[in-house]
C-alpha positions in Angstrom: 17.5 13.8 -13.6 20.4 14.7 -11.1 20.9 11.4 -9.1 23.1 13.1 -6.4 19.0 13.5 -4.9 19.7 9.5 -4.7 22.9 10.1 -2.0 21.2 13.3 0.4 20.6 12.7 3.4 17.1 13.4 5.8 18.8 16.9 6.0 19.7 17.9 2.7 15.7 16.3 1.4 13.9 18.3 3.7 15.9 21.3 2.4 15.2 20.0 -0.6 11.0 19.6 0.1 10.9 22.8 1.7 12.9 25.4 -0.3 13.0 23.4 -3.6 10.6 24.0 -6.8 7.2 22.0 -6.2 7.2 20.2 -10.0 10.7 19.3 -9.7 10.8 17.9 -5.9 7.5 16.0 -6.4 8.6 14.5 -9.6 12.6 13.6 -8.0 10.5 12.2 -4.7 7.8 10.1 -6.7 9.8 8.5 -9.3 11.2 6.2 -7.1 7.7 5.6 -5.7 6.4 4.9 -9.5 8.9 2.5 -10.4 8.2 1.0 -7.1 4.5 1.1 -8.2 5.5 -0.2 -11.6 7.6 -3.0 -9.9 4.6 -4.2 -7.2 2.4 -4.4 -10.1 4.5 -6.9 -12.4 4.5 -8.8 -9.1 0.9 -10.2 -9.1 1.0 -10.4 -13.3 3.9 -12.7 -12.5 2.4 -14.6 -9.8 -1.2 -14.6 -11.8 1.0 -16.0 -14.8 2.4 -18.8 -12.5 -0.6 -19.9 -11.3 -3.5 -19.5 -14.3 -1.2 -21.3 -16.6 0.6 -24.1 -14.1 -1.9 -24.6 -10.9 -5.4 -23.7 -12.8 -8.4 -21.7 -13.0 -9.6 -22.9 -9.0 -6.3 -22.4 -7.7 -6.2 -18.7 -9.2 -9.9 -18.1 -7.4 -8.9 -19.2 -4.7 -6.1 -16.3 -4.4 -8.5 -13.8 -5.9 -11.0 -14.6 -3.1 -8.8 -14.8 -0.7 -6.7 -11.4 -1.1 -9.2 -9.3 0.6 -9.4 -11.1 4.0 -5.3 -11.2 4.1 -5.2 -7.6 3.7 -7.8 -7.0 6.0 -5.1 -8.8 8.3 -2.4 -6.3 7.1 -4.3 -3.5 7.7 -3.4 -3.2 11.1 0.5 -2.4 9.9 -1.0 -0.4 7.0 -2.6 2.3 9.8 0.8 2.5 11.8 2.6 3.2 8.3 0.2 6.0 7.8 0.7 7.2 11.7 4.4 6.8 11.7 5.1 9.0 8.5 3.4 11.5 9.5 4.9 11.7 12.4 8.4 11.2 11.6 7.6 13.6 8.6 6.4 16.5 10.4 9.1 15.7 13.0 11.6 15.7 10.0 10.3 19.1 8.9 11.1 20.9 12.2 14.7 19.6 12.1 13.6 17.4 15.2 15.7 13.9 13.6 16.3 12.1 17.0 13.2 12.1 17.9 11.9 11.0 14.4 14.5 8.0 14.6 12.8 7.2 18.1 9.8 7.1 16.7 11.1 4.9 13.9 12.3 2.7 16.2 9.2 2.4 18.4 7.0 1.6 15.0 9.3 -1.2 14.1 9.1 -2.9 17.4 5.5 -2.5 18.0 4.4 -3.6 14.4 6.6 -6.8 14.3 4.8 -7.9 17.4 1.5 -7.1 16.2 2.2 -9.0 13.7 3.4 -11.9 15.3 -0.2 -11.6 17.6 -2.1 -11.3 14.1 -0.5 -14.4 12.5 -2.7 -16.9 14.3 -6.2 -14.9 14.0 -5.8 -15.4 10.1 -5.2 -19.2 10.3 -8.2 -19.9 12.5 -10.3 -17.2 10.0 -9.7 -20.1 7.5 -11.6 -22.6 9.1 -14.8 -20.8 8.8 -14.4 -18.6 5.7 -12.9 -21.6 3.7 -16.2 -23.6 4.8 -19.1 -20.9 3.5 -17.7 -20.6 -0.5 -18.1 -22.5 -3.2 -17.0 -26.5 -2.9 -14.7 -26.1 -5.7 -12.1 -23.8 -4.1 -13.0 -24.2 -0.5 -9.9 -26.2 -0.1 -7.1 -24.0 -1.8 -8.5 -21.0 0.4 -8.2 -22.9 3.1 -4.5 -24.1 2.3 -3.6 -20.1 1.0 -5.4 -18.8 4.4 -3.9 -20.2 6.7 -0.2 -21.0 5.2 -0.3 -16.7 4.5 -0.5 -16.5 8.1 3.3 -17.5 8.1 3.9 -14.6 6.2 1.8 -11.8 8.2 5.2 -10.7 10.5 7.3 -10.0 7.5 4.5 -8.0 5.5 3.8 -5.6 8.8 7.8 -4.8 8.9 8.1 -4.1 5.1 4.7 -1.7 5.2 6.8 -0.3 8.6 10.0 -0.2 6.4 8.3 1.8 3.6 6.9 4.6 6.2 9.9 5.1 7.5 11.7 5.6 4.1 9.6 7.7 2.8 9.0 10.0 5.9 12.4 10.1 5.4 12.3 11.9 2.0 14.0 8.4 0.3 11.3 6.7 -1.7 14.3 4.8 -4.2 15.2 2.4 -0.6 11.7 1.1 -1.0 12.4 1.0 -4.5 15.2 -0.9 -4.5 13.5 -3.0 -2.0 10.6 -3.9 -4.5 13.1 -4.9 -7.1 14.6 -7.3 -5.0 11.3 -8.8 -3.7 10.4 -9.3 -7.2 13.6 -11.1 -8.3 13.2 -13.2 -5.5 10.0 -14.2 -6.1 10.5 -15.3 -9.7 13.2 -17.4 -8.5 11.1 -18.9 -5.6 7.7 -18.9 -8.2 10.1 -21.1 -10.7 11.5 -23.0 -8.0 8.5 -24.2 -6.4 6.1 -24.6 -8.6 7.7 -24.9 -12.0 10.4 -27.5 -10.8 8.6 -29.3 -7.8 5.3 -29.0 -8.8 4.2 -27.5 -5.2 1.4 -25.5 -6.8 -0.6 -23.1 -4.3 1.5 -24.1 -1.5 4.7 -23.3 -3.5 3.1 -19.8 -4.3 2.8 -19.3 -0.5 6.2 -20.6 0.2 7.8 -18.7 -2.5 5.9 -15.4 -1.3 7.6 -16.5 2.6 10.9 -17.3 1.6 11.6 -13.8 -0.2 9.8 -11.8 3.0 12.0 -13.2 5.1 15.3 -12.8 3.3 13.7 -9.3 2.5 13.6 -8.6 6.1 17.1 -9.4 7.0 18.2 -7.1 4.5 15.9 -4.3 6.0 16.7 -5.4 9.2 20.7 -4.5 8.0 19.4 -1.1 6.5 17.8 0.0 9.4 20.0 -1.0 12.2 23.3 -2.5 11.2 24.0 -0.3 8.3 26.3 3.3 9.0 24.2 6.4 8.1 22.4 9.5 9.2 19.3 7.7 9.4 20.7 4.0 11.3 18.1 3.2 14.5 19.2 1.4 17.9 17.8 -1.4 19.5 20.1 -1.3 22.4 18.5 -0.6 25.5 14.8 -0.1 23.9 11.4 -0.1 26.0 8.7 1.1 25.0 7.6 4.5 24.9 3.5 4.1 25.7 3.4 8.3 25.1 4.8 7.6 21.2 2.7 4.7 20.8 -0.6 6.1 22.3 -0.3 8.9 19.8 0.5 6.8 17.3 -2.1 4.1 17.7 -4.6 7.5 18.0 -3.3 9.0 14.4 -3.4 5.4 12.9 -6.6 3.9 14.2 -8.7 5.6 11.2 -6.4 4.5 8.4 -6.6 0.8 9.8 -10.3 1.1 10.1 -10.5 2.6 6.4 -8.1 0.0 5.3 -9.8 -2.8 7.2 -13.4 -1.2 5.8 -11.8 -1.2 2.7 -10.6 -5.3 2.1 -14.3 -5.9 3.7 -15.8 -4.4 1.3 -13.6 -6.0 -1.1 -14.3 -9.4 0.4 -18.3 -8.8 0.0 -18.0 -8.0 -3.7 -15.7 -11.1 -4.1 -18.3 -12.9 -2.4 -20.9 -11.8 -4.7 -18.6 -12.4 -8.1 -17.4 -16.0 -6.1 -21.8 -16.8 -6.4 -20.9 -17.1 -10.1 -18.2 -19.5 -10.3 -14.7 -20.0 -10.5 -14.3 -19.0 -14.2 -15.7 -15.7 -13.1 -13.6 -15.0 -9.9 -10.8 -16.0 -11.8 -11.3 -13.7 -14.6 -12.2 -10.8 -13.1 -8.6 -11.8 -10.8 -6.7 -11.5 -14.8 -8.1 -8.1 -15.0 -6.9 -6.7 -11.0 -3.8 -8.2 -12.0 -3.2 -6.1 -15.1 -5.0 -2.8 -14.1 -3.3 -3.2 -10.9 -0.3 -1.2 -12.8 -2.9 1.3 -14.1 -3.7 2.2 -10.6 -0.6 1.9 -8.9 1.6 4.3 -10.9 -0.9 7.4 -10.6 -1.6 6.6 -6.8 2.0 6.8 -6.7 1.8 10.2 -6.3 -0.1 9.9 -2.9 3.0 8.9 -1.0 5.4 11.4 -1.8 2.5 14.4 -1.2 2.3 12.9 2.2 6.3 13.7 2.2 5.8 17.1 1.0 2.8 17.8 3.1 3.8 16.6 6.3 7.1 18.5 5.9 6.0 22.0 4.7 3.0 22.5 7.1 5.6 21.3 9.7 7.6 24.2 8.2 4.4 26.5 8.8 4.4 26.3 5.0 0.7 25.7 4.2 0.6 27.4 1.0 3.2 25.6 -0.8 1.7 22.1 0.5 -1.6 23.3 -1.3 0.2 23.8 -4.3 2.0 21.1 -3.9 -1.2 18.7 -3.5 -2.6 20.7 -6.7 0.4 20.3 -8.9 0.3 16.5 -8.0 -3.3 15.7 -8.9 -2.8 17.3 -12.5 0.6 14.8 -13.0 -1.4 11.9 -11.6 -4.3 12.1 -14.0 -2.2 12.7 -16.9 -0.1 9.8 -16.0 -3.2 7.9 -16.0 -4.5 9.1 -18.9 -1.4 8.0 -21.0 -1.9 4.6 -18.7 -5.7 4.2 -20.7 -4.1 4.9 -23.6 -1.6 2.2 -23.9 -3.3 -0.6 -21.7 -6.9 -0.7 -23.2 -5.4 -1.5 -26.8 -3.4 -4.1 -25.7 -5.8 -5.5 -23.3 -7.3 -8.9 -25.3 -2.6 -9.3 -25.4 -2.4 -9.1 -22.3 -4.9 -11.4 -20.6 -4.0 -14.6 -23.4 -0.8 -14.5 -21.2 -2.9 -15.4 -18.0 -4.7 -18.4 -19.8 -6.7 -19.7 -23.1 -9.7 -20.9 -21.6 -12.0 -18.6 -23.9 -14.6 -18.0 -21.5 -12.3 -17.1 -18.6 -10.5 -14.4 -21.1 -14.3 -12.7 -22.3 -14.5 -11.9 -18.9 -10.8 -10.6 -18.4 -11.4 -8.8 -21.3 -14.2 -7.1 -20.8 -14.2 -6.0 -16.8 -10.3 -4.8 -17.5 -11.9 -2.7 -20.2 -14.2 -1.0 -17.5 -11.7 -1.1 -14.6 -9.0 0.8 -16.4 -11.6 4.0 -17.2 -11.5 4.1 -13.6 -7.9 5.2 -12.9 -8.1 8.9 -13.4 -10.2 9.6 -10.9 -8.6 6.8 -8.7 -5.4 8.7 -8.8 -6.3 11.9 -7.9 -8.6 10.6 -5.0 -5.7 9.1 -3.9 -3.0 12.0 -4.4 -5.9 13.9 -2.3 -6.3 11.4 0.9 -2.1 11.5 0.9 -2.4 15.4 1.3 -4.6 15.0 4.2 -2.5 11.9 5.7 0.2 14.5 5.6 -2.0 16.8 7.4 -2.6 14.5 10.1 -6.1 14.2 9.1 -6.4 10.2 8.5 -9.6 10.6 9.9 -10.8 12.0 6.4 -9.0 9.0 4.4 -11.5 6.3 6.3 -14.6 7.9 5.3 -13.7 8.4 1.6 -12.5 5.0 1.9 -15.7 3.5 3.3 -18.0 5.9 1.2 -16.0 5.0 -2.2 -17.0 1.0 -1.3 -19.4 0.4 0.6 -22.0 3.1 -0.4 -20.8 4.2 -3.8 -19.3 0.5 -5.1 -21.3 -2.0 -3.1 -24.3 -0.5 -2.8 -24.5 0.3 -7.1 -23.7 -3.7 -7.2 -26.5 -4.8 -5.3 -29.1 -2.4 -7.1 -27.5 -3.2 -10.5 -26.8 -6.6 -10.3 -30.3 -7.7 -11.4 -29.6 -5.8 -14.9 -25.9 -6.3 -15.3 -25.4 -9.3 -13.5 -21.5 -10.1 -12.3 -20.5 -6.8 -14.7 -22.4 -4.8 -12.1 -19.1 -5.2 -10.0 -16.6 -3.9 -13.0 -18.8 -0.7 -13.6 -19.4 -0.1 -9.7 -15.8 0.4 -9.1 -15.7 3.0 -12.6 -18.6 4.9 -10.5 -17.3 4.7 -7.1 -13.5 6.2 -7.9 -15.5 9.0 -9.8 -17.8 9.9 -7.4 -15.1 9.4 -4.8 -12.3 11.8 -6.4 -15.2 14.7 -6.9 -16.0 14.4 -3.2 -12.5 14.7 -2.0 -11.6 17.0 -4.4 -14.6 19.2 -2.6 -13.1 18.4 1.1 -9.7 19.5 0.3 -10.8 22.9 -0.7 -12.3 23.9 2.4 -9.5 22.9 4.6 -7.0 24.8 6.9 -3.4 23.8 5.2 -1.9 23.4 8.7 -1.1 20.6 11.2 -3.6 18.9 13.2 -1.2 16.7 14.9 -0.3 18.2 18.1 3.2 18.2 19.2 3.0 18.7 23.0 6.2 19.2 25.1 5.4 16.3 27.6 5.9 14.1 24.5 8.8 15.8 22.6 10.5 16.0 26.2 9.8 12.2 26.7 11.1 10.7 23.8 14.3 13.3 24.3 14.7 12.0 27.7 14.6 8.6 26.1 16.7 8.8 23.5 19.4 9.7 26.0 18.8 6.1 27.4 19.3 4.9 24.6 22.9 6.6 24.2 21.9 8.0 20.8 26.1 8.1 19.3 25.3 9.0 15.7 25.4 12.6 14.3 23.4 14.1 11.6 25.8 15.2 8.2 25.2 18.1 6.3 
């Protein structure tokens, strides 16, 4: 691999994305995305570790149950991550950088202050969610609930962060960015709940303590550090024309994201019926097929790159090709994923815990879950083609067909016969179903922009950037 890619600049990737071979660009632009991928799965095996073994089975389906309704939160910073890089993308591909760093800048204002106005909502959610489930855990998803809400800010400026990076054409900063997150996070997991015995509130304060010394170094990367790509906060205000279109591109990826973690939070609430051994179970097995699906979704991110970029080029043909070439290198990579993980599977969960009835389940639903990947990666490679299109409109309804009508609806008419594996085998159906649909709805499109770039807006943020007193200059 030729890591001078690691040291270009926005200028020289965009060349790079436009100009250079398709199979060579989208493998240089996603490795960095799968180790990333690779890296945010060991994350929650390491936290799952932490907690099955040292805090217990209710403390463990307590965070299963919970995940759902903490994304749902993060959705919000999800949809302006989607928004912003395809707008700083296309922006990117016309050469237009100052605007695409006012743009950046805008995103990372507005979404830290969303987040600060979320924080709150999710504590006072815990009061009434943590009161409707089972007895057993209702106090640890109380105490994860609302202590998360500490850590809402942080997460909406690192899902801000990653956009940006990756609009960019530089998918190894979030990279490195995952990497430290995860060192810091075994530290803080070994620190607090290992040595002072914190349990779930040291896995909360372990997860708040690395966002926040996470976001002071990306708060250095962005704005502090020298580069072609360093933002200014001097003299900001906010530009309602950026953020109106923004909020407009990003309103159906936070809708399908927050659709999404619903759905999500149903099904949990039907496993939850069950008991904590099965929550907490079926909680081993996301864990570990969490890396299946990760590393072939991987994929999704840098098509949005190449995407947004070409057809901002007027180069619709070679972002078709480009969306093609990445489905059949994302099904592949999951296929070699099955192929390792399902041997090793009953070796993998015994690391989680030795409760024998808790691992039958892991074992069985991560059998069934991990069939699913193929066609979870290509629908995913697929929605990142139209993200880059500027069609997120497209992503919610897959996202709300693939779980609530193809997952959730094939649980509720199969649970009678398959009981709580009725959830496992609706999510093999439901990425199936889902990829062949996409895969359908990609063929008939126009390869071609459907953001429009109007003059009022371009001349807006230039006038603005002027205000600013934009010093830096763009290297070659």
């Amino acid at each position: 691999m030729n890591f001078n890619f690691l040291h270009q600049n926005t200028e020289k990737r965009r060349e790079l994305i436009l100009n250079g071979p398709i199979s060579t660009t989208l493998l240089l632009l996603s490795v960095p995305t799968l180790m990333m991928g690779l890296v945010q799965s060991i994350m929650p095996v390491m936290d799952g570790i932490f907690i099955n073994n040292i805090v217990g089975t209710i403390g463990a389906s307590a965070i299963t149950y919970s995940g759902p309704i903490i994304n749902m939160m993060v959705a919000l910073a999800q949809g302006l991550s989607v928004a912003g890089m395809a707008m700083i993308g296309q922006m990117n591909g016309k050469g237009n950088y100052k605007n695409a760093k006012h743009v950046s800048t805008q995103i990372v204002v507005f979404a830290f202050l969303i987040g600060c106005i979320t924080a709150p909502l999710l504590y006072l959610l815990a009061f009434p969610i943590s009161s409707r489930v089972d007895s057993q855990i209702s106090h640890d998803v109380f105490l994860y609930l609302a202590l998360n809400s500490l850590v809402l800010p942080f997460s909406f400026l690192e899902s801000i962060y990653n956009a940006i990076k990756n609009a960019n054409g530089k998918p190894e900063a979030t990279f490195i960015r995952m990497i430290l997150m995860l060192i810091l996070k075994i530290v803080f997991n070994v620190l607090f709940i290992v040595v002072f015995h914190f349990g779930l509130i040291g896995s909360v304060m372990s997860s708040l303590v690395s966002n926040m010394l996470i976001c002071i170094w990306m708060f250095y990367e962005l704005f502090i550090k020298e580069g072609d790509d360093k933002l200014l906060l001097k003299g900001f205000k906010f530009d309602f024309k950026v953020l109106k279109r923004l909020i407009k591109i990003g309103v159906p990826s936070m809708i399908s994201s927050l659709m999404l973690n619903l759905g999500f939070f149903l099904i949990n609430n039907e496993t939850e019926k069950y008991g904590p051994v099965v929550l907490t179970g079926q909680g081993i097995a996301n864990n570990i097929s969490s890396v299946c699906f990760n590393l072939p979704s991987a994929f999704g991110s840098s098509i949005t790159t190449m995407v947004s970029m070409n057809v901002g080029a007027g180069q619709g043909d070679k972002a078709k090709k480009s969306t093609v070439v990445a489905c059949i290198i994302s099904a592949v990579t999951a296929a070699i994923l099955i192929a390792i993980v399902v041997p090793l599977s009953s070796s993998l969960t015994v690391l989680f815990t030795h409760e024998q009835n808790v691992l039958d389940i892991a074992n069985k639903s991560l059998h069934i879950y991990t069939y699913s990947v193929i066609g979870f990666g290509i629908c995913m490679v697929e929605q990142g083609a139209f993200i880059g299109l500027g069609r997120t409109g497209v992503p919610l309804i897959i996202s709300i067909l693939r779980i609530w009508l193809l997952r959730y609806l094939f649980i509720l008419g199969t649970e009678r016969y398959l009981s709580f594996y009725s959830v496992f085998w609706g999510n093999l159906f439901s990425n199936y179903m889902a990829a062949i649909i996409t895969t359908i709805l990609i063929t008939r499109i126009k390869w071609v922009s459907s953001i429009s770039q109007s003059n009022s807006i371009n001349e807006n943020a230039g006038k603005t950037s002027t205000a600013l007193k934009y010093k830096e200059s763009h290297s070659s």
